[in-house]
C-alpha positions as CSV (number, residue, x, y, z in Angstrom):
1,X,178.2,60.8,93.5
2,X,177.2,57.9,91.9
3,X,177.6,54.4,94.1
4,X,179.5,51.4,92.6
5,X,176.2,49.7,92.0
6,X,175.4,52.6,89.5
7,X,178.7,51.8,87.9
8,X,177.3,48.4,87.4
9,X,174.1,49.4,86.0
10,X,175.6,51.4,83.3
11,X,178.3,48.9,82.2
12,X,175.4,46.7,81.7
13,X,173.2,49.1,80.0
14,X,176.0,49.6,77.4
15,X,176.5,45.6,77.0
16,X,173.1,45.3,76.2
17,X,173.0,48.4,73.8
18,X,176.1,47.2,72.0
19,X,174.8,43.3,72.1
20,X,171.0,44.3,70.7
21,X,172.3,46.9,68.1
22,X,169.8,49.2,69.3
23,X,171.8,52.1,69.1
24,X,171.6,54.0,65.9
25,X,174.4,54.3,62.8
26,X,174.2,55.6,59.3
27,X,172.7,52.4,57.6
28,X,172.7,52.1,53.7
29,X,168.8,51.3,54.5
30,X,168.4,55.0,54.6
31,X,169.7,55.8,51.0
32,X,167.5,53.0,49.4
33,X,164.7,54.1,51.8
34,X,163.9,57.6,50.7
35,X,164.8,58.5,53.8
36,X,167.2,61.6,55.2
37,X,170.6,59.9,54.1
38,X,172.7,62.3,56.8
39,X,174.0,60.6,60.0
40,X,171.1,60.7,62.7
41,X,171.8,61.0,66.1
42,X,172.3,58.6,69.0
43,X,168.9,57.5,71.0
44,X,169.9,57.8,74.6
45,X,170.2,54.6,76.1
46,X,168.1,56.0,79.3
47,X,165.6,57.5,77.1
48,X,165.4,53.6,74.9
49,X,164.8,52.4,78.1
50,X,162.3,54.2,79.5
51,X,160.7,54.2,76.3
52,X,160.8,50.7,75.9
53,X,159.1,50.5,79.5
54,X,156.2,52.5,79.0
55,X,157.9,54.3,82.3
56,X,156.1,58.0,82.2
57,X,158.3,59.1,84.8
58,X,161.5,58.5,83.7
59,X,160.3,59.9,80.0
60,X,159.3,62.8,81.7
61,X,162.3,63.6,83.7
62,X,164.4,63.3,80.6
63,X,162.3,65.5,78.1
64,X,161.1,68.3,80.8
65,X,163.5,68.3,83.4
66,X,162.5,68.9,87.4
67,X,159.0,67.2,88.0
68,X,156.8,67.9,90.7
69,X,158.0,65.7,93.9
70,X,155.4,62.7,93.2
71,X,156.2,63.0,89.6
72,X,160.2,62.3,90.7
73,X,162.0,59.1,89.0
74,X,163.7,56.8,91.6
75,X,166.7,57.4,92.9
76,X,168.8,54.8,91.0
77,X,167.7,56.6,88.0
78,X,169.0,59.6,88.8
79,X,172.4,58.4,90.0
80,X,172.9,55.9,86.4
81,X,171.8,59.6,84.7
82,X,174.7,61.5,86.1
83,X,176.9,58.4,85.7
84,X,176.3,58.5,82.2
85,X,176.6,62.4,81.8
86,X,180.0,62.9,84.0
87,X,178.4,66.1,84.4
88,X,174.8,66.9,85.3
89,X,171.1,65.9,84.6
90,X,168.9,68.2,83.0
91,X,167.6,70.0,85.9
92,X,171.1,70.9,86.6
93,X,171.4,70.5,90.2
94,X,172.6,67.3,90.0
95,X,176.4,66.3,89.6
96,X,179.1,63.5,88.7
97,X,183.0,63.3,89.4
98,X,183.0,60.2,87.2
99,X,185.4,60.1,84.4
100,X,184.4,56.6,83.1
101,X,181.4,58.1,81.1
102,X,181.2,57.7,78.0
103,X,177.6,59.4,76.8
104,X,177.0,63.2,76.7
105,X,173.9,64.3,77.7
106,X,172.2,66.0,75.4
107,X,169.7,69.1,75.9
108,X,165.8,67.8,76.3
109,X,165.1,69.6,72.8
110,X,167.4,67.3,71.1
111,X,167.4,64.2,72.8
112,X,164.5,63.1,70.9
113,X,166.2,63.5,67.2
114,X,167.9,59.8,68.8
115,X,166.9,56.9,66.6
116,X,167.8,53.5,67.3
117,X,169.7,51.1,64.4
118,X,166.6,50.8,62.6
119,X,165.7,54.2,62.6
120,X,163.0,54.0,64.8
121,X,162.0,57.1,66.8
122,X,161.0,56.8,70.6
123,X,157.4,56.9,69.4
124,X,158.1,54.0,67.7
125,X,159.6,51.8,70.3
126,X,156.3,53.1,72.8
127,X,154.3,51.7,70.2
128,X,156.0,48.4,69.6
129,X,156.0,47.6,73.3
130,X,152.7,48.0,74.6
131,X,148.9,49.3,75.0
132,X,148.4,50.4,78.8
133,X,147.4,53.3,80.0
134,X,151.3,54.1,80.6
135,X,152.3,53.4,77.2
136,X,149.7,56.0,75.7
137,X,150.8,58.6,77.9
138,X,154.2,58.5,77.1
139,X,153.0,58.4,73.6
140,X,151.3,61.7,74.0
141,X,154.0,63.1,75.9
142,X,156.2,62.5,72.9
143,X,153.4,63.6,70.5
144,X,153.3,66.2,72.6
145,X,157.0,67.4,72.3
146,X,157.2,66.9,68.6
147,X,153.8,66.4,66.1
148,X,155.8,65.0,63.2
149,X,156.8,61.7,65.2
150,X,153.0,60.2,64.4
151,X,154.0,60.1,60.7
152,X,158.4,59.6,60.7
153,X,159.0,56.6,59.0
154,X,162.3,54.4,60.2
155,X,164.6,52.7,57.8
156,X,161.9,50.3,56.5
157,X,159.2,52.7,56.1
158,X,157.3,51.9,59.3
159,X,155.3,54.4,61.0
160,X,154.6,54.3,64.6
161,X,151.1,53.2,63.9
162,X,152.7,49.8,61.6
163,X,154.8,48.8,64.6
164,X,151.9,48.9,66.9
165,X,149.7,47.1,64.3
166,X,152.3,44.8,64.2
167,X,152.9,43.9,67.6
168,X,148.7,43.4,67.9
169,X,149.0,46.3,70.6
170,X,144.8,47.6,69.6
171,X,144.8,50.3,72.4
172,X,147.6,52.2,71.2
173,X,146.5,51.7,67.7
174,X,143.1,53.3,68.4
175,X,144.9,56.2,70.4
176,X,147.3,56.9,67.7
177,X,144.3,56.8,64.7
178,X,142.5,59.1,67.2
179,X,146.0,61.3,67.9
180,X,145.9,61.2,64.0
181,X,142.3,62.5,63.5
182,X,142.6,65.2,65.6
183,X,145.9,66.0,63.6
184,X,144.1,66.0,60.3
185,X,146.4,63.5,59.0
186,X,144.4,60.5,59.9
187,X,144.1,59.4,56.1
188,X,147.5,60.5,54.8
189,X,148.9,58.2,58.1
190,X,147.2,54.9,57.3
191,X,147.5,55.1,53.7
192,X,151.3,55.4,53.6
193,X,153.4,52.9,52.4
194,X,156.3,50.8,54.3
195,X,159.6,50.1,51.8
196,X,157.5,46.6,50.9
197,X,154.1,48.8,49.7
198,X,152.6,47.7,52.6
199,X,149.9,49.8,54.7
200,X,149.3,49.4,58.1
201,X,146.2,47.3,57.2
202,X,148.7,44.5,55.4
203,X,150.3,44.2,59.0
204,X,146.6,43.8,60.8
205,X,146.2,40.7,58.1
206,X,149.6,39.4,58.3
207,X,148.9,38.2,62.3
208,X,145.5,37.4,61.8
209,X,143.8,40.0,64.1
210,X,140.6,41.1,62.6
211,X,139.4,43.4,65.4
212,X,142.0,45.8,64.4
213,X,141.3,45.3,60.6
214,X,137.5,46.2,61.3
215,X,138.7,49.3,63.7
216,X,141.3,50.4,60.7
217,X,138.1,49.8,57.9
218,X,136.1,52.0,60.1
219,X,138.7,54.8,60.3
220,X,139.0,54.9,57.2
221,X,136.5,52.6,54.6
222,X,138.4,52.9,51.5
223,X,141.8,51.8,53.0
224,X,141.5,48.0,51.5
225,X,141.6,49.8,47.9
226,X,145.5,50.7,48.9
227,X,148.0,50.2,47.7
228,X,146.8,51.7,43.8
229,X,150.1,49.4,42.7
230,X,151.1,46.4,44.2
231,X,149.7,43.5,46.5
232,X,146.5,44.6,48.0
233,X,145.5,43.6,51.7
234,X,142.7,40.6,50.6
235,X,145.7,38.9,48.4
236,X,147.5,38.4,51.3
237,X,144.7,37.6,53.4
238,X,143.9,35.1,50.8
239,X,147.8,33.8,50.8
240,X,147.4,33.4,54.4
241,X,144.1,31.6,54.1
242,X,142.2,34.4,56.8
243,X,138.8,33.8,54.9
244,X,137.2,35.4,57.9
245,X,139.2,38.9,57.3
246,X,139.2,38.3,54.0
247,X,135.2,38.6,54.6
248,X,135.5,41.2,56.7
249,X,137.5,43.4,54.3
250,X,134.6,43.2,51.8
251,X,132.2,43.8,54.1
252,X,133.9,47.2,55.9
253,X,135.2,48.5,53.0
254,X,133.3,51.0,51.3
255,X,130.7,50.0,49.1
256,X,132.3,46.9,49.3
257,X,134.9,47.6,46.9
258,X,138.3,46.3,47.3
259,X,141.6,45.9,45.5
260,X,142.6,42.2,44.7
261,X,145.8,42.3,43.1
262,X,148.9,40.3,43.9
263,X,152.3,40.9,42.9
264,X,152.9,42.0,39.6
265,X,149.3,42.6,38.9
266,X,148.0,39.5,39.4
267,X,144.6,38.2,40.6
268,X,143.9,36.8,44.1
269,X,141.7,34.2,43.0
270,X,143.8,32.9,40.1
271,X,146.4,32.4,43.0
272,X,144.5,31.0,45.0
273,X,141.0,29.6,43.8
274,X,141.6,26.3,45.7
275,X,142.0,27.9,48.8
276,X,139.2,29.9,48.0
277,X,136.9,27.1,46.9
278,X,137.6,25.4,50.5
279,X,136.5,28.5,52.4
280,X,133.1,28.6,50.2
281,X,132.6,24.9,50.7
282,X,133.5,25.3,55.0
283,X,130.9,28.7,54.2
284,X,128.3,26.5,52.9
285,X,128.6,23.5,55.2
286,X,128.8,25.4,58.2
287,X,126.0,28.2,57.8
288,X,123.9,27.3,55.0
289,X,121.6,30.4,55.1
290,X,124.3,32.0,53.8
291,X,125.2,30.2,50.6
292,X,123.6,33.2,48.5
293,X,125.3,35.9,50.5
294,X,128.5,34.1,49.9
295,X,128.0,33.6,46.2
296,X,127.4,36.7,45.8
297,X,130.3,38.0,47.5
298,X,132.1,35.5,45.4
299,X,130.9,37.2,42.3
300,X,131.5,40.9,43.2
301,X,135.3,40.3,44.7
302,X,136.0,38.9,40.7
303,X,135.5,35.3,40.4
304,X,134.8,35.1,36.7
305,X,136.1,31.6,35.8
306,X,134.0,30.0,38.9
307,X,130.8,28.4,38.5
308,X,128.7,26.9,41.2
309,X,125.3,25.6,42.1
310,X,124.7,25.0,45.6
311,X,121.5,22.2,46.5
312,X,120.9,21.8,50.1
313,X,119.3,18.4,50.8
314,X,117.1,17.4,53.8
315,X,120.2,16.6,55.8
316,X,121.5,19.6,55.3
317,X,124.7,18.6,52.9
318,X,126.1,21.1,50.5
319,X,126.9,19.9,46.8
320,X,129.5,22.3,45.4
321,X,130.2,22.2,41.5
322,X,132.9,24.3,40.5
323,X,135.6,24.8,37.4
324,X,139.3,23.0,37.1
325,X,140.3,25.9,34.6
326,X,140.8,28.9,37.8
């Protein structure tokens, strides 16, 4: 039977569900999202939390059942689970007079179909929360229980692999392009498109980590040519004045050949040719054997209205012409 302390820890378990929002409704998100617009189920508050944890055990327990005796969760865990079923756990041995419940637990083959508010899946929130070793177990373990979760999108049109691009978590985005590649879907998965257009290679720009934009170039080298329509990867790394990955995504990509359009169409460098014209100056200053490299990169990534000469003088300054017109 469940102790009072159990009692406790379940009351507060539903406060901070209820407080956070992190249990799932039907959103108008959905209709607008292309997603499924029926009513998806409730993520089980145990299963958010061990997700949320990177806690194999407990994840375990939940999806499979009886573990071997080293593979046990805690005791506390067991008593909040039949607290919250007023009934038994999965393994059916164990059982609650408690009438104060007020989750049902559901059968390990559905208890996955829970999505939090925003629709994400438990993949999702192992993702978003870390890169140990832990945390990419449980993410095979779900994989494991249900291949389509490496590609469900929640109510934005985030993937699994966005949030953990997103959150700068690198292990778990190698392990789920490699999870991917042995799938066969490695290029469908970082190709697709969030509600904003966005590919998982926007979010790798957006916080400035360039390790994981080389690692997603090498997975896949055309991926900076993406999206076809809309604002491409180097415009925003341009907005965001990342000349470094804005170099990097020429150099990856694919016969170095990138998309450079902004919203609506437009060109990075009319947007920005000021910004631009300070990273070329800081290019030239700095490393000065590089001044033709950097021109010509300069000329292949569109900049038709520039014009420069670069003269480098005994003491090494740089004298950069350019046009006002950009």
């Amino acid at each position: 039977m469940p102790t009072m302390a159990s009692a406790q820890g379940v009351d507060a378990l539903i406060a901070e569900d209820a407080i956070s929002n992190n249990v799932a409704s039907t959103s108008s998100n959905q209709l607008t999202s292309g997603m499924d617009p029926s009513s998806p189920a409730i993520m089980h508050p145990l299963l958010l939390a061990a997700a949320r944890k990177g806690n194999m055990r407990e994840l375990s327990y939940l999806l499979y059942g009886e573990q071997p005796t080293d593979m046990m969760p805690p005791e506390d865990f067991l008593e909040v689970l039949a607290a919250y079923t007023s009934g038994c756990c999965p393994n059916g041995t164990r059982t609650s007079t408690s009438t104060s419940t007020t989750v049902e637990a559901p059968s390990p083959g559905s208890l996955l179909q829970g999505v939090t508010m925003e629709g994400d899946t438990a993949l999702h929130v192992v993702a978003a929360n870390g890169d140990s070793e832990d945390f990419m177990n449980c993410a095979d373990l779900i994989h494991g229980k249900d291949r389509t979760f490496l590609s469900k999108q929640n109510t934005k049109g985030d993937t699994p692999l966005h949030c953990a691009v997103r959150a700068g978590n690198s292990r778990m985005v190698s392990h789920l392009v490699d999870l991917a590649r042995t799938e066969g879907t490695l290029e469908d998965l970082l190709r697709k498109e969030n509600c904003s257009k966005e590919t998982v290679l926007h979010e790798a720009v957006r916080i400035g980590h360039n390790r994981i934009v080389k690692n997603l170039l090498t997975a896949d080298p055309e991926l900076a040519c993406f999206p076809k329509e809309g604002t491409s990867a180097l415009y925003l790394a341009i907005s965001l004045e990342e000349y470094n990955i804005a170099e990097t995504l020429h150099e990856e990509s694919k016969d170095k050949v990138v998309s450079y359009l902004g919203p609506n169409g437009q060109n990075t460098f009319a947007r920005r040719c000021s910004s631009w014209i300070r990273y070329l100056m800081q290019s030239f200053i700095q490393f000065n054997h590089s001044v033709k490299k950097t021109l010509l990169l300069c000329a292949q990534m569109g900049r038709k209205q520039v014009y420069m000469t670069a003269t480098l003088h005994e003491n090494f300054h740089t004298i950069l012409h350019h046009s006002d017109d950009c």
